[in-house]
C-alpha positions as CSV (number, residue, x, y, z in Angstrom):
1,X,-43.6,51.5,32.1
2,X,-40.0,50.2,32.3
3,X,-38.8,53.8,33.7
4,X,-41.5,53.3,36.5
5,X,-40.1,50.0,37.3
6,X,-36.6,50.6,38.5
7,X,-37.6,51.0,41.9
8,X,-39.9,48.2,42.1
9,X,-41.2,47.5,45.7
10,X,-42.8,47.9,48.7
11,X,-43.5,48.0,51.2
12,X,-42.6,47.5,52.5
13,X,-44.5,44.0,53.5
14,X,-43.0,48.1,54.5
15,X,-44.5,46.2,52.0
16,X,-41.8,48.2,54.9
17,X,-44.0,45.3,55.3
18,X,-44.1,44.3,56.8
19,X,-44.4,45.8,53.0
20,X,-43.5,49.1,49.5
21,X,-39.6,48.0,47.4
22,X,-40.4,44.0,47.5
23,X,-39.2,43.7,50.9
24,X,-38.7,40.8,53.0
25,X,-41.0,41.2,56.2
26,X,-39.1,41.0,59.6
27,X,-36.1,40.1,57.3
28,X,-36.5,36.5,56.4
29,X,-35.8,34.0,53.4
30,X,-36.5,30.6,52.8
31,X,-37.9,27.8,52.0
32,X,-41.9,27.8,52.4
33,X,-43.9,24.6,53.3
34,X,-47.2,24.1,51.2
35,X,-50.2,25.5,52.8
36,X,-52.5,23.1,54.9
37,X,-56.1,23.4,54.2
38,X,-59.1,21.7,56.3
39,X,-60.9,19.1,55.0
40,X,-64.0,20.7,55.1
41,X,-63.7,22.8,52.7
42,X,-66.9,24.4,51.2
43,X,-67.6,23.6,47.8
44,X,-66.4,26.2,45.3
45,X,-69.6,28.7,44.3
46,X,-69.6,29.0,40.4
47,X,-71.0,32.0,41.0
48,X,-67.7,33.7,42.2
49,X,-64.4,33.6,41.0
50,X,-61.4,35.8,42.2
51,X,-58.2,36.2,39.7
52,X,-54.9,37.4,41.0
53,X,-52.4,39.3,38.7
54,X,-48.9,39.4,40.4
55,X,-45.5,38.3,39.0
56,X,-44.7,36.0,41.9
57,X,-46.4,33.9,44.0
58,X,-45.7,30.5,46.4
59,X,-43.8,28.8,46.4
60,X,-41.7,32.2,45.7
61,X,-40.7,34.2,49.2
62,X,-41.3,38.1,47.9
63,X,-43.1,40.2,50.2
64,X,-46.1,40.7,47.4
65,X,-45.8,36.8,47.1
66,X,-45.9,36.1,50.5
67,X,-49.5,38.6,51.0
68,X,-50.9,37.5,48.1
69,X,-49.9,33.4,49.5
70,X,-51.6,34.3,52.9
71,X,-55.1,35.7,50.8
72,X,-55.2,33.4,47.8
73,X,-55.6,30.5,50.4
74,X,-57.8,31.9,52.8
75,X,-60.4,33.1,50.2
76,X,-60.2,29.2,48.7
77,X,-60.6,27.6,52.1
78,X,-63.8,30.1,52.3
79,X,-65.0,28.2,49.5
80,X,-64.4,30.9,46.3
81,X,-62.8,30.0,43.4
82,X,-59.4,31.3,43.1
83,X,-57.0,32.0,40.2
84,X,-53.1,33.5,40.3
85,X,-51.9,34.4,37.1
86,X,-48.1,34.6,38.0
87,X,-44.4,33.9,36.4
88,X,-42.8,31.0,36.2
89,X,-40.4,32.9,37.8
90,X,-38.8,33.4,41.5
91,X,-38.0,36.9,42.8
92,X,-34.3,36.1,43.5
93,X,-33.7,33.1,40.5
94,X,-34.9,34.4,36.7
95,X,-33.8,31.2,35.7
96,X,-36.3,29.2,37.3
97,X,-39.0,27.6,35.7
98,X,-41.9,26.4,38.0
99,X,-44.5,24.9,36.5
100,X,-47.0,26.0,34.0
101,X,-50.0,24.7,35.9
102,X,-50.6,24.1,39.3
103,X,-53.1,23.3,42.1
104,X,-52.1,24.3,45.7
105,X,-54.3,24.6,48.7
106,X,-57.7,25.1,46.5
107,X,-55.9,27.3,44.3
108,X,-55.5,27.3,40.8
109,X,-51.9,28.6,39.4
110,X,-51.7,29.8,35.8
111,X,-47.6,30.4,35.5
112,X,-46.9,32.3,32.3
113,X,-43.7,32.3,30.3
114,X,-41.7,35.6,30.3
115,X,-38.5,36.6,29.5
116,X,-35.7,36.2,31.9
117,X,-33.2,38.6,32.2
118,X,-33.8,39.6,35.5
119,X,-32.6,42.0,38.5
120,X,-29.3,43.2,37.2
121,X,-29.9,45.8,34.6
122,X,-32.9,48.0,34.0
123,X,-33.7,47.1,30.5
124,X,-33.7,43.4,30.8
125,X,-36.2,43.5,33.7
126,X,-37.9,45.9,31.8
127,X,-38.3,43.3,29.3
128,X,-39.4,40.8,31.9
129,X,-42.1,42.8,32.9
130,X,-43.1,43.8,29.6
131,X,-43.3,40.0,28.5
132,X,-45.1,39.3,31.9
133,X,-47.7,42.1,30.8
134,X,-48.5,40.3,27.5
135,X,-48.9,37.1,28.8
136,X,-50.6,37.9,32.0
137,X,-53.4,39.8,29.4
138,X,-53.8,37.0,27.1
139,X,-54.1,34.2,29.6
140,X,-56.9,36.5,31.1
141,X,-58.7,37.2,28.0
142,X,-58.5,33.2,27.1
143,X,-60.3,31.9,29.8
144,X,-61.8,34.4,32.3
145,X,-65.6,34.8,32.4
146,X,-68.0,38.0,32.6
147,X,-68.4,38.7,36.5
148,X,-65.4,37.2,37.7
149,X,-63.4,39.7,40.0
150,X,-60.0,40.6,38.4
151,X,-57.4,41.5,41.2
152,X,-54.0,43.7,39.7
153,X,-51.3,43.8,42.5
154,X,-48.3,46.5,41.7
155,X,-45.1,43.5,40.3
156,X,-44.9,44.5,38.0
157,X,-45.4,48.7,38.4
158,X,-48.5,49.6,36.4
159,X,-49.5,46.3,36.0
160,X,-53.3,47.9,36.9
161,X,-52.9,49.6,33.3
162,X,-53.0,46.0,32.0
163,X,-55.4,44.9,34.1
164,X,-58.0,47.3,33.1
165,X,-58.0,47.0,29.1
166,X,-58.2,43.3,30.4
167,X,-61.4,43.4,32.9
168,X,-63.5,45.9,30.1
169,X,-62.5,43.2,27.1
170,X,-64.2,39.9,29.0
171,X,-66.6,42.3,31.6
172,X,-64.9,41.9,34.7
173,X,-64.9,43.8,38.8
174,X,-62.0,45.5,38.4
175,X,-60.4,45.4,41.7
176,X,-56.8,47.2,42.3
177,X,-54.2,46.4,45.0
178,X,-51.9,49.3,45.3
179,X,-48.8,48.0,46.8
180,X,-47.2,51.5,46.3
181,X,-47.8,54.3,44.0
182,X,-46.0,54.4,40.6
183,X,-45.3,56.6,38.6
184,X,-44.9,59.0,41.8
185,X,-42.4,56.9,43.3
186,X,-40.0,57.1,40.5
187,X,-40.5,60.3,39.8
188,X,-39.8,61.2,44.0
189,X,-36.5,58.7,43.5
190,X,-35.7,60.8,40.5
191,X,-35.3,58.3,37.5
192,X,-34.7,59.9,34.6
193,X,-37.7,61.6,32.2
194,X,-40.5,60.2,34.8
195,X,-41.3,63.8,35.7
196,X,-41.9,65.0,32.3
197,X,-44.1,64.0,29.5
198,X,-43.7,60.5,30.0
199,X,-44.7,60.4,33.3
200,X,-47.4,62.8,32.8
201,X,-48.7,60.2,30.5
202,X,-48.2,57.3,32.6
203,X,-50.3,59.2,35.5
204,X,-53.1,59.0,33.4
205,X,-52.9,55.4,32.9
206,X,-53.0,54.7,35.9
207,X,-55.6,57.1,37.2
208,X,-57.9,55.8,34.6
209,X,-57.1,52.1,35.7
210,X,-58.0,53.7,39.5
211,X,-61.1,55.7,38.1
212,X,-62.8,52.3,36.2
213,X,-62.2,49.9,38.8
214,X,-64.9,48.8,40.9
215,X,-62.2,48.8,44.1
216,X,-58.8,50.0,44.9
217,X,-57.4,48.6,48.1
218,X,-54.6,50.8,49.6
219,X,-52.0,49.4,52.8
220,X,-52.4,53.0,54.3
221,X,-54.5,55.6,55.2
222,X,-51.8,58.6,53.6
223,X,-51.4,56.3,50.5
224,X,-55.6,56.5,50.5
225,X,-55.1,60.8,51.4
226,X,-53.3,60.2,47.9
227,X,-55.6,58.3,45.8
228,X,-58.3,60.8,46.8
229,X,-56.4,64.0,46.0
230,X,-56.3,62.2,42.5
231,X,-59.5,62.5,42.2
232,X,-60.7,59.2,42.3
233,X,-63.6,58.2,43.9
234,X,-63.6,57.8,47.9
235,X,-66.5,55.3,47.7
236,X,-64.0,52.7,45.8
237,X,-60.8,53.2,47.8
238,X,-60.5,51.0,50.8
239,X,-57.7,50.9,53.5
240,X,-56.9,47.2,54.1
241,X,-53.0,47.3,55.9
242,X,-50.9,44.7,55.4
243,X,-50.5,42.0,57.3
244,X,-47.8,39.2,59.3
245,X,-48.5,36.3,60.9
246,X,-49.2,37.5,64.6
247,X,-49.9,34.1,66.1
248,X,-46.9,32.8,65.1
249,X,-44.4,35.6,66.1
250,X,-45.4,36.3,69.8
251,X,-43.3,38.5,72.4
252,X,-40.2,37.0,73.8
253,X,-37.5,38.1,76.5
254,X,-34.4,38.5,75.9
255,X,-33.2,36.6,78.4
256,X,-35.0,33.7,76.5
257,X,-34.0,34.1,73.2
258,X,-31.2,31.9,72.7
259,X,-30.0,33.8,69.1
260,X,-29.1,36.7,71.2
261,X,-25.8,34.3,72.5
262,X,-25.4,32.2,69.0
263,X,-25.1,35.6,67.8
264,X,-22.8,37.1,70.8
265,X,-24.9,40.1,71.7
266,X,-25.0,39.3,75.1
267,X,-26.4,42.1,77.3
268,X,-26.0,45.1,74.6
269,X,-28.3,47.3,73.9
270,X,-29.5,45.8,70.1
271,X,-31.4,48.7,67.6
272,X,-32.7,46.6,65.3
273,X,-33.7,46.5,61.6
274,X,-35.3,43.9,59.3
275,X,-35.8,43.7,55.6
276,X,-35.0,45.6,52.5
277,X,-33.3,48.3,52.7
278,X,-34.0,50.2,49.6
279,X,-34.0,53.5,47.9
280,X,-36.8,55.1,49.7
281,X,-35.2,53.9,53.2
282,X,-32.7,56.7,54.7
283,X,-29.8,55.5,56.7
284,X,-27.6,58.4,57.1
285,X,-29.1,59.7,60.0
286,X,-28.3,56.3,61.3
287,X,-24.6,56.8,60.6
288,X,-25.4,60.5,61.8
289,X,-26.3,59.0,65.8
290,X,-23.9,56.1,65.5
291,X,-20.9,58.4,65.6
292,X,-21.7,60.5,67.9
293,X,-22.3,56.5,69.8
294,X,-19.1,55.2,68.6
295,X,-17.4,54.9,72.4
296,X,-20.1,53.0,73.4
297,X,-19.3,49.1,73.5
298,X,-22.3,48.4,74.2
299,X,-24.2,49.3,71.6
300,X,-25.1,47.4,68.6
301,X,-26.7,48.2,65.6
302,X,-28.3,44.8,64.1
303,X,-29.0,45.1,60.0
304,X,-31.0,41.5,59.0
305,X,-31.9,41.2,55.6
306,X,-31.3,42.9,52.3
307,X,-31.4,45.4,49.6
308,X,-29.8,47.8,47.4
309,X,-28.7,50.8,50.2
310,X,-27.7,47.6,52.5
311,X,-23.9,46.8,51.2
312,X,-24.0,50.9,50.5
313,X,-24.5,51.1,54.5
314,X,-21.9,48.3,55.1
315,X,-19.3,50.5,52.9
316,X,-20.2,53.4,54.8
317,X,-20.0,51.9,58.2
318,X,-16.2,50.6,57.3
319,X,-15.4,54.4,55.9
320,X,-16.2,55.3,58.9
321,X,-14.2,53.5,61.0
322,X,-17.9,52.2,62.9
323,X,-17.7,48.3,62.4
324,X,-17.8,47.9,66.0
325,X,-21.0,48.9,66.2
326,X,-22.7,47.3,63.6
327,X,-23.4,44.1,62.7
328,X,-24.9,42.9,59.1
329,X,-26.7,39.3,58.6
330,X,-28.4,37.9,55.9
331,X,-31.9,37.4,55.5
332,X,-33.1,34.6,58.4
333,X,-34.9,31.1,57.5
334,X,-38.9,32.0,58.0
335,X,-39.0,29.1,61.3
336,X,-36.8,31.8,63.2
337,X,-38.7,35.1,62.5
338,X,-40.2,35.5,66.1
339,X,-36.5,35.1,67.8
340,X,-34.9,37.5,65.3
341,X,-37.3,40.1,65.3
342,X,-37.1,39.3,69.6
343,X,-33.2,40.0,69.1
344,X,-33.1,44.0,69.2
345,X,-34.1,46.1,72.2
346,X,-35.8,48.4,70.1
347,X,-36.8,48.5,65.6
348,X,-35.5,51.0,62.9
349,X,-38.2,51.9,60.6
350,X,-36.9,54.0,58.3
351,X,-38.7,56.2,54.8
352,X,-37.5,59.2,52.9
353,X,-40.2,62.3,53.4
354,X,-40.4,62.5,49.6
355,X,-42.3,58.8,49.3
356,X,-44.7,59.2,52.3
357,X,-47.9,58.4,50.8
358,X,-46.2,56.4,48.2
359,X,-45.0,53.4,50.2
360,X,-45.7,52.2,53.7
361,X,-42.9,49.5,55.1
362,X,-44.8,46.5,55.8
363,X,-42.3,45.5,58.2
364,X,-44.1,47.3,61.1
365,X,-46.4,44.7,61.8
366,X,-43.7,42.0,62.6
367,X,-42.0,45.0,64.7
368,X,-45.5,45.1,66.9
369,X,-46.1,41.3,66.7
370,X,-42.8,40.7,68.7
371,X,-44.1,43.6,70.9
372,X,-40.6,45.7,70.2
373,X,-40.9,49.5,70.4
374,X,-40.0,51.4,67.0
375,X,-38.1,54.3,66.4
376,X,-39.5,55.9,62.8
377,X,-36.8,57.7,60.7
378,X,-39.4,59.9,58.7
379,X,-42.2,63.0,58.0
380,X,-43.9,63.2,61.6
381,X,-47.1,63.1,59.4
382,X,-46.1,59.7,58.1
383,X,-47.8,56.6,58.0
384,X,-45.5,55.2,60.7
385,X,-45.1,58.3,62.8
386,X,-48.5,58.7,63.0
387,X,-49.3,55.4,64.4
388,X,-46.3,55.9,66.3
389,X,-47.4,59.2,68.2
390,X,-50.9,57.8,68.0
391,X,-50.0,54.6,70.3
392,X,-47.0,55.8,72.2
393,X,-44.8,52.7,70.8
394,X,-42.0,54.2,70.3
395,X,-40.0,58.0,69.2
396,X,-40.3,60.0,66.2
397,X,-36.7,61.3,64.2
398,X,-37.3,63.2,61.2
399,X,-34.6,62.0,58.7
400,X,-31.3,64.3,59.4
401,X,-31.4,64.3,63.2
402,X,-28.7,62.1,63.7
403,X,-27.7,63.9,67.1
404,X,-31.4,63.4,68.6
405,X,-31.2,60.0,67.2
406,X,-28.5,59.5,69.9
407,X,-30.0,61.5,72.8
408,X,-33.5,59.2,72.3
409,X,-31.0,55.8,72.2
410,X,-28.9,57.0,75.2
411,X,-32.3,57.5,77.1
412,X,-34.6,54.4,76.4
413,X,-31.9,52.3,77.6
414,X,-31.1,53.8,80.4
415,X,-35.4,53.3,81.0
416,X,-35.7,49.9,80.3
417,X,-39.4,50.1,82.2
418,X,-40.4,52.7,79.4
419,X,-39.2,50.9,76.5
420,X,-40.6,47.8,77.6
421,X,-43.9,49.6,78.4
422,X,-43.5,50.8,74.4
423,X,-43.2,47.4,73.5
424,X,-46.3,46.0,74.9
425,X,-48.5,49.2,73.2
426,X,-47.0,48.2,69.9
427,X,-48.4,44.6,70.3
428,X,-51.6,46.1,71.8
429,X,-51.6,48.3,68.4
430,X,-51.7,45.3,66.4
431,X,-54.1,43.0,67.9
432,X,-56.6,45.9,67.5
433,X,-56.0,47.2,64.3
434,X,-53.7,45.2,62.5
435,X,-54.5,41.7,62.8
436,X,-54.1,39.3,59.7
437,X,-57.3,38.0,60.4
438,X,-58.7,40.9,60.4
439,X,-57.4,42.1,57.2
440,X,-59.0,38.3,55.7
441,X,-62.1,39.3,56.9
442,X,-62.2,43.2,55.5
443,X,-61.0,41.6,52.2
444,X,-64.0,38.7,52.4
445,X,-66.1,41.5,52.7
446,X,-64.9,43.2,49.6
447,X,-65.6,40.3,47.8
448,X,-68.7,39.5,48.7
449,X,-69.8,43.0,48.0
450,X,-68.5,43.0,44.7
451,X,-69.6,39.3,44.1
452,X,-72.3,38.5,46.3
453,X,-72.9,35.0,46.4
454,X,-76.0,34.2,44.1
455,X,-77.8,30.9,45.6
């Protein structure tokens, strides 16, 4: 399991996501205010309790954190009974130590003890997760009760392994949210041994997890074409996307976004990108367009956020000789998400062909919400270029293209009606398929057909 965790993340949250690689949807970080819940909240059903296995949650910022935040107190307000099992842990601080027990917005928060080496090196995060797997099992096995539904997220990788030895020991609904795929994705990123016995063995695992449980929720309809060429059952797959929160990030002008002048872009043409930038994002076909752009002053490609590949980009852009073009910023406080993704003229989404399937980058639905058109960097059969094609919101670049790259860039803004046109189909895209409150509702439904209430 440690081998499959060296590429933790989603999407993005793609989950880019949002979104896949934790990522940070839209590219933010910060500090999060407790959740408000209405006073009329219906009293809690004995009958149905819902328990949530993921390393991090609130007041941690990750991108599973942040999903799992949204759900956890949605489903309490609804009246159900919900548990997290968690870390004590943040995403970006090992050393932290939140409390062992806690009671937010209706929900209950177990917070286990792990070890704490963290991000830096492979084998001490392997040894967080494996501590996080021990405890997360035994604080399930203490205390939960035959019939309660038992929800595995992917942070830790494999974590559904756990989850399942866990659900058959106290008789529990099995339900699995696949965040991304692992083992495939490390074996795609090439870590070492994954595509030999070992990760052989760990496909096994997990298909078994995948074949007992009574669901397994997928954030795309390729990483459910996946699933089912596993062989699991279609009947207990269900496509439920990610999610961002698309009444708070509306559409704004760019004449109207004052960050545009705090940050002195002015009237350039901004090509955008927000989050993580991780191993299964591709940026050299970025580099590819940009030099055959480099005359251009005014052009300017925007990088918000973070990631392994990002001060690998940086180093390349200075190599280069292209710093004039591009422009990198940290991830942005959460109360500013609807002006920063506003900023660029157009988004960067971008996925190596090799993971399609595996990871879908959650940071699409902050793209539509701020109605911006999207340029995928990817297979033309994946998630995002099929949507893409599908809604007209943007162009397609399969990764390596670098001069079409330019040639679309040179034409959208020389179209301004089109791209703008782009943009409003993106946001039409969401409000019809991509909703967070829909994605609450398909997920109430899920639980009420695993747990139906019992008066």
């Amino acid at each position: 399991m440690m081998l499959g965790s060296a590429f933790s993340g989603n999407a993005g949250p793609g989950r880019e996501q949002q979104t896949g690689t934790p990522s940070e949807p839209g590219g933010w970080r910060g500090s999060w205010n407790s959740p408000t819940v209405e006073a009329s909240v219906p009293a809690k059903s004995t009958a149905r309790r819902i328990i949530f296995l993921n390393r991090f949650f609130f007041p941690d910022h990750s991108a599973t954190s942040q999903i799992l935040t949204d759900l956890a107190f949605h489903l309490a307000g609804c009246g159900i009974d919900v548990h997290v099992v968690t870390s004590q842990q943040r995403y970006d601080d090992p050393c932290a130590r939140l409390p062992e027990v806690d009671s937010i917005g209706g929900v209950a928060i177990h917070r286990m003890p792990t070890t704490r080496f963290g991000r830096s090196a492979l084998i001490g995060r392997g040894f967080d997760y494996f501590s996080f797997y021990i405890a997360a099992y035994r604080s399930v096995l203490a205390w939960a009760k035959p019939g309660d539904v038992l929800v595995a997220k992917t942070d830790p990788p494999l974590l559904c392994v756990v989850a399942k030895h866990a659900a058959e020991g106290r008789g529990l609904h099995l339900v699995n949210w696949l965040q991304d795929l692992y083992p495939e994705v490390a074996m795609e990123l090439g870590v070492p041994f994954t595509k030999g016995p070992l990760g052989r063995g760990l496909l096994q695992l997990r298909d078994a997890s995948l074949r007992a449980a009574a669901a397994n929720v997928v954030v795309g309809e390729r990483m459910a074409e996946v699933v089912r060429n596993r062989g699991i059952a279609p009947e207990t797959i269900h496509v439920i996307p990610n999610w961002c929160d698309d009444e708070e990030i509306q559409p704004v002008a760019p004449l109207n976004n004052p960050l545009r002048q705090e940050w002195g872009l002015g009237d350039q043409f901004v090509v955008g990108y927000s989050g993580n930038l991780g191993r299964g994002h591709e940026f050299e076909t970025v580099l590819a367009a940009a030099e055959r752009l480099r005359s251009d002053q005014r052009l300017c490609f925007l990088f918000i956020g973070g990631g392994k590949q990002f001060a690998e980009l940086a180093h390349s852009v200075r190599r280069r000789g292209l710093d004039h073009l591009f422009r990198f910023l940290p991830y942005q406080e959460r109360k500013i998400l609807r002006l920063s993704l506003g900023v660029p003229d157009i988004h960067l989404i971008s996925l190596r062909p090799e993971v399609e399937g595996l990871i879908v980058p959650s940071k699409l639905y902050g793209i539509a919400a701020a109605g911006r058109p999207i340029i995928a960097v990817g297979a033309s059969d994946g998630e995002v270029g099929r949507l893409v094609r599908r809604h007209n919101c943007g162009v397609l670049v399969e990764p390596g293209q670098g001069e079409l790259l330019a040639d679309r860039l040179r034409c959208l803004r020389a179209n301004p009606g089109r791209l703008a046109e782009m943009g409003r189909r993106a946001r039409a895209m969401l409000e019809v398929h991509f909703t967070r409150r829909q994605a609450f509702e398909r997920w109430r439904s899920l639980v009420d057909e695993i747990s139906p209430v019992i008066a």
